[in-house]
C-alpha positions in Angstrom: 118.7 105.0 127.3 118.3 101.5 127.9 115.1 99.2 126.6 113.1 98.1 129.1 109.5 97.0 126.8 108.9 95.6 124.0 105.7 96.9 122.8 103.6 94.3 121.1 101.2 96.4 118.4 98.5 93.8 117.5 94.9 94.1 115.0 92.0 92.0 115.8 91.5 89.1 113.3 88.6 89.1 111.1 87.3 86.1 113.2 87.0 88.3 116.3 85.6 90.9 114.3 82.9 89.0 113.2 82.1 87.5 116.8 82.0 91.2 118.2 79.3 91.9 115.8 77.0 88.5 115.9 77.8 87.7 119.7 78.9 84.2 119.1 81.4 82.2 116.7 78.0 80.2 115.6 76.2 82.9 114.8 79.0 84.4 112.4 79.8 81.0 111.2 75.9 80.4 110.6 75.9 83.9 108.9 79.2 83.9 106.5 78.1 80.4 105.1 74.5 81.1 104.8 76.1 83.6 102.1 78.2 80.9 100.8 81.1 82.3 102.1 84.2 79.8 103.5 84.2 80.0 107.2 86.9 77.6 107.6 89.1 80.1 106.4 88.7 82.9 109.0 89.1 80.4 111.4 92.4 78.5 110.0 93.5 82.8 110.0 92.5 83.2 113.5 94.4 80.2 114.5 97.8 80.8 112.7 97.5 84.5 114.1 97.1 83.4 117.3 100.0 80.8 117.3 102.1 83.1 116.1 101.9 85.7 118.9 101.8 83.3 121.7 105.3 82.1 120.1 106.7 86.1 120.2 105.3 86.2 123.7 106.8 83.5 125.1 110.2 83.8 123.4 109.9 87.8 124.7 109.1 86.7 128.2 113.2 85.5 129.1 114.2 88.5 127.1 112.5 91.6 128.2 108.9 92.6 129.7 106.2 93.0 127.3 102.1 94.2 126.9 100.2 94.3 123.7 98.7 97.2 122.5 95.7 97.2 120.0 95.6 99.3 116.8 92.7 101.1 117.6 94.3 102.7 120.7 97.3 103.6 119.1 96.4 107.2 118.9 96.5 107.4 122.3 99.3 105.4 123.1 102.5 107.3 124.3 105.4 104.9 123.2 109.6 106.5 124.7 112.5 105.6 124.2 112.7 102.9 126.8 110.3 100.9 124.6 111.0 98.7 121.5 107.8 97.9 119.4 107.1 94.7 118.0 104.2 95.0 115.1 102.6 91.4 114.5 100.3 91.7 111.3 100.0 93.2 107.5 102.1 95.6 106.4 99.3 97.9 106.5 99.6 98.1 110.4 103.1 98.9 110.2 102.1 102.2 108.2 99.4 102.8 110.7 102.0 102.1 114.1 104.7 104.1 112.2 102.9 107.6 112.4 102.6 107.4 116.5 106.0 105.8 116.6 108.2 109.0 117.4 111.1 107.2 115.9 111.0 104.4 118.4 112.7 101.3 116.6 110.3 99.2 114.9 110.8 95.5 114.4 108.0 94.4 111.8 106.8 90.4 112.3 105.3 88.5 109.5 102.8 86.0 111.7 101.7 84.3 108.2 103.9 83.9 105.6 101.3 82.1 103.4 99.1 84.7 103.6 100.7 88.0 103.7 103.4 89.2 101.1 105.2 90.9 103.9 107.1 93.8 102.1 107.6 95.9 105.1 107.6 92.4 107.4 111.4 91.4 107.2 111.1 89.5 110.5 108.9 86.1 111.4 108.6 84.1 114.7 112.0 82.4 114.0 114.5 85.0 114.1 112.3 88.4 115.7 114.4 88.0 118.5 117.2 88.4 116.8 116.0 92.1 115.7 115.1 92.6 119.5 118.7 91.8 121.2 120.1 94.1 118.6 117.9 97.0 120.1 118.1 96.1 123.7 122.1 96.5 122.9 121.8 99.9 120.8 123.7 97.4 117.6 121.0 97.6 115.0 120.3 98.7 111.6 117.3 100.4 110.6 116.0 101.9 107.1 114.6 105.4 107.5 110.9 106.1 106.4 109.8 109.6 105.7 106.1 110.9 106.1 103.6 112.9 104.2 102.7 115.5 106.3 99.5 117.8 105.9 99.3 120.9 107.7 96.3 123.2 107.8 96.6 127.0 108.3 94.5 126.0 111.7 97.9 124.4 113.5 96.2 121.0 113.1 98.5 118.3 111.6 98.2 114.6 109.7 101.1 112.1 109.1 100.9 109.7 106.5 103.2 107.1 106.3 101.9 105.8 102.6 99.5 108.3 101.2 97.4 111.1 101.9 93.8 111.4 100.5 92.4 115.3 100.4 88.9 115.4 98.9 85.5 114.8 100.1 84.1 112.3 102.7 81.5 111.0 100.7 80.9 110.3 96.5 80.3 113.8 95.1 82.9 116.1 93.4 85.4 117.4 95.9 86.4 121.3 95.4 89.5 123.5 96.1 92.5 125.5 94.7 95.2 124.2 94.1 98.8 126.2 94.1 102.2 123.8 93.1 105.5 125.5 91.9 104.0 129.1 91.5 100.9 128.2 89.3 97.0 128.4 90.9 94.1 127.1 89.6 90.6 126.0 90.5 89.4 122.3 90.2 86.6 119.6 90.7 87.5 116.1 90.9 87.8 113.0 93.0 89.8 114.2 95.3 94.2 114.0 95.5 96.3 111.1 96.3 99.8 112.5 98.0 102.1 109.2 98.1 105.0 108.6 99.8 108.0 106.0 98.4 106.4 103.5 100.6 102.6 104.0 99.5 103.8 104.4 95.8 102.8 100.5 95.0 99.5 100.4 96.9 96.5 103.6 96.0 97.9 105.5 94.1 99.5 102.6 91.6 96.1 102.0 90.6 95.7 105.7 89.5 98.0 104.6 87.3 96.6 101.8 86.3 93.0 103.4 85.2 95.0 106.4 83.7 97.1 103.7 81.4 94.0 101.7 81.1 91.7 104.0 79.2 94.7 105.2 77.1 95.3 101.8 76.1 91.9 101.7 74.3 92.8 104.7 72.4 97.0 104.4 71.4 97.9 100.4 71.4 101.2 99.6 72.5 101.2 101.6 75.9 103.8 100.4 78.3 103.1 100.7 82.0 105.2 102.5 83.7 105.2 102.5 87.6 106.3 105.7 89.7 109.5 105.1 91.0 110.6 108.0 93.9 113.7 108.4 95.8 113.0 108.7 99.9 112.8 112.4 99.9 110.2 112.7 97.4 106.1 112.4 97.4 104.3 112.5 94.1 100.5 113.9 94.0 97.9 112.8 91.7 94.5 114.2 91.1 92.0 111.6 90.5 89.3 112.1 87.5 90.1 115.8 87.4 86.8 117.8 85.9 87.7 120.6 83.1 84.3 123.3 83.2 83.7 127.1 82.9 85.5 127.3 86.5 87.5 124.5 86.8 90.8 123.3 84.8 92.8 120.2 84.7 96.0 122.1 83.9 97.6 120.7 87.6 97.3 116.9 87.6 100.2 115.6 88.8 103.4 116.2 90.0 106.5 115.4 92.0 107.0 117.3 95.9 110.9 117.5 97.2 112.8 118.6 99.8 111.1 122.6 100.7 108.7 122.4 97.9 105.5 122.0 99.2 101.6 121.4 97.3 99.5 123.6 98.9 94.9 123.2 98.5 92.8 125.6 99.9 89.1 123.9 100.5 86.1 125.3 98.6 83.6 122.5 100.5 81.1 123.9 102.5 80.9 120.5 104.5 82.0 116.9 104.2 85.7 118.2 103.2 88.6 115.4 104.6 91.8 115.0 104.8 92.6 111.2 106.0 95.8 108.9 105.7 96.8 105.5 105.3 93.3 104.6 104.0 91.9 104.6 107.9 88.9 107.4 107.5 88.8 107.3 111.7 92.5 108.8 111.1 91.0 112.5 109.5 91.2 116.1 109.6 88.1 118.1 108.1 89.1 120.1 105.4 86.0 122.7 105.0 85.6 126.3 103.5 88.4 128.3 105.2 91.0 125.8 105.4 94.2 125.8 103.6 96.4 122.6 103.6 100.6 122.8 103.1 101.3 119.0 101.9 104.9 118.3 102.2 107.6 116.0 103.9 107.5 116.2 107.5 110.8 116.6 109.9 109.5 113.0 111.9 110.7 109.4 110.8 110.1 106.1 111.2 113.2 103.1 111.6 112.0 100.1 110.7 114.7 97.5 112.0 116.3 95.5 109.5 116.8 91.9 109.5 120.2 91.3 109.1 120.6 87.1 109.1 117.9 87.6 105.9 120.0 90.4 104.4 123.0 87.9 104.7 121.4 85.4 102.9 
């Protein structure tokens, strides 16, 4: 099946944020450095953004016919395999495109090099098109990313292309029952993080972090070690696990592959969620009744890769 558009998946800038809320780019400017904040740079942000994507657009425009989708309508958004989609941001959009994707080649552009570390962003402005010739003629690479997948006992379903959260939607002790490789027990805590390989360096390395942290003040000489997972795994952590009369701490953590899957039955009343990517909007509610199956799910995502950099 032939391309036929490119897909431009775009977030609003902070800058526009802020003149959607206070009406007027003097009002927010009058408001973020009445708080002392620098103004200057949510502009110098806006502008560089901006630049960049005018630069895609043009270069796009001799090459194949293009429209630019916003983030927050991605969940409604049918993308087919005519399309090739462009993501122009943080890396953190390229998680949140990837779940609606349906395997549609990605080509992920870096718009700011100076401000965004870029680890899923192998493509800039200079060599994009590159990535989007090798689509149009069916002769590119692509690295395969697998999701987490939550499925509750309802039919409903939630992708995760970095993490999962399952807990509660506000600050109070989360409840459930937990089952992973044949053992079940009851708990209180903050909630679970389920990571994928690609989420395993953002939320759930700072579990890590506390957990080595406080042992540090106890046992000197503590080395850090980060998770390290193959693409087929997902690793599960419980945060600040509660040990009581009803609850243990006996499952903490602990590595899902292949068919194995965690599975949490809700104990919450109200105010149970399930939500991935850290975008709450992006949720299932996860009350009394409900029983979640967390494992890998059958969908991917290919990320094109950028071969002139991988030459280098």
């Amino acid at each position: 099946m032939s391309v036929e558009y490119a897909i431009i998946v775009k977030n609003k800038t902070r800058l526009e944020t802020l003149i959607e809320r206070f009406n007027t780019k003097a009002q927010a400017k009058f408001y973020i450095e009445r708080l002392g904040g620098n103004f200057e740079d949510y502009v110098i942000e806006h502008d560089t953004f901006h630049s960049s994507l005018t630069q895609i657009q043009t270069q796009l425009s001799t090459t194949i016919k293009n429209k630019v989708v916003e983030r927050t309508f991605l969940p409604n958004y049918i993308f087919t395999d005519k399309n090739v989609i462009i993501v122009v941001g943080q890396d953190g959009l390229v998680a949140n495109t990837a779940k609606y994707s349906k395997g549609i080649p990605i080509i992920a552009v870096n718009p700011d090099k100076q401000r965004y570390d870029g680890v899923l962003l192998p493509f800039d402005t200079t060599d994009f098109i590159y990535g989007v010739e090798k689509v149009c003629t069916q002769h590119f690479n692509f690295q395969t990313m697998r999701f987490a997948e939550a499925k509750l006992n309802d039919g409903q379903t939630l992708l995760a292309f970095n993490d999962l959260f399952i807990g509660a939607s506000s600050h109070v002790s989360a409840r459930y029952k937990i089952s992973y490789k044949n053992k079940t027990e009851e708990q209180s805590s903050s909630g679970l993080l389920v990571s994928t390989k690609a989420g395993s360096t953002g939320w759930l390395s700072s579990v890590f972090n506390m957990a080595y942290g406080v042992a540090g003040m106890f046992e000197k000489n503590i080395q850090l070690k980060r998770p390290r997972l193959n693409d087929n795994d997902l690793l599960f952590a419980v945060r600040e696990p509660f040990q009581s009369i009803r609850t243990q701490t006996g499952i903490t953590a602990g590595l899902i592959k292949g068919q194995h899957n965690l599975v949490i039955e809700s104990l919450m009343p109200t105010n149970g969620i399930i939500f991935s990517d850290g975008i709450e909007s992006d949720f299932l509610k996860f009350n009394s009744g409900n029983i979640a199956t967390i494992g890998l799910a059958k969908e991917i995502a290919k990320l094109v890769i950028n071969e002139k950099k991988k030459g280098k």
